[in-house]
N, C-alpha and C positions, 0 to 999 in steps of 0.2 A: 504494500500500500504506500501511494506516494503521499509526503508531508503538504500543508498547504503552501511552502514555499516549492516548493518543488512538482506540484500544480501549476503553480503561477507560473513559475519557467516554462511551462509543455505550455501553456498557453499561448504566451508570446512565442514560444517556437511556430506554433498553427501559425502568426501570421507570418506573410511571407513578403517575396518582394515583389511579387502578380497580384493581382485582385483577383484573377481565374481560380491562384491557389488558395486562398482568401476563403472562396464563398465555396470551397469541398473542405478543407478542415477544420476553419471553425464551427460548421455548426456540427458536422462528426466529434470533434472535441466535445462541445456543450452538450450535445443529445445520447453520446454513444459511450465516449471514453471508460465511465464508468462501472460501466456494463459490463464490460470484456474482459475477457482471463488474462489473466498473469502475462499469460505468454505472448497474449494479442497489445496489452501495454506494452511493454516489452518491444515489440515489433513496431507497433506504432511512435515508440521516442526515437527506437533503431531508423526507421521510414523519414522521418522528422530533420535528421542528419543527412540526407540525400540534399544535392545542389538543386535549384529552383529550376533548374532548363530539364535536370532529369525526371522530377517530380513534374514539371507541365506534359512532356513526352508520354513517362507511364499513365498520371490520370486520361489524357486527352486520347490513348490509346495508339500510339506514334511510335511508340519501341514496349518491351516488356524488358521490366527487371530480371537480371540474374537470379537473385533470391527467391526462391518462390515464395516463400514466407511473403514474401514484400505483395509477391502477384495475386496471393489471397488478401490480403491484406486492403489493397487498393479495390480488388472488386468487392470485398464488403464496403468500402466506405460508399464506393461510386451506388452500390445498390442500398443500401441504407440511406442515402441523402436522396435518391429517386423515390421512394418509398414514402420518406418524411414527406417530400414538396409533395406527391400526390394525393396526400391523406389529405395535405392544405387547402387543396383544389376545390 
């Protein structure tokens, strides 16, 4: 379990230097983070440490990461924020 300071860091990690990347992990952050195993935090701070051209590439669907961890990972966010928006609908 992460500390509330060490929250706040994963936070400000979510924003990024795109707005593309912006509006897929903050609200994954706010809506999901909490939810997720150990091992899917884990991956997600891991995920977090990728450079902003590779992290636009994997979400927008343009290359696939090496890790699959990471390629699970990215398709729960992408299908959990589709999910959320459509609920909104």
């Amino acid at each position: 379990m992460l500390s509330p300071v060490e929250k706040s860091r994963l936070k400000w990690a979510c924003r990024r230097g795109m707005l593309e990347l912006d509006v897929i992990f903050m609200p994954f952050y706010e809506n999901e983070f909490d939810a997720l195993s150990d091992a899917d935090q884990q991956t997600f701070i891991s995920l977090l440490e990728s450079d902003d051209p590779d992290l636009f590439r994997w979400t927008m669907g343009h290359a696939v990461p090496a890790d699959p961890a990471f390629v699970a990972l990215i398709k729960m966010i992408l299908e959990r924020n589709q999910a959320r928006h459509d609920r909104q609908l």
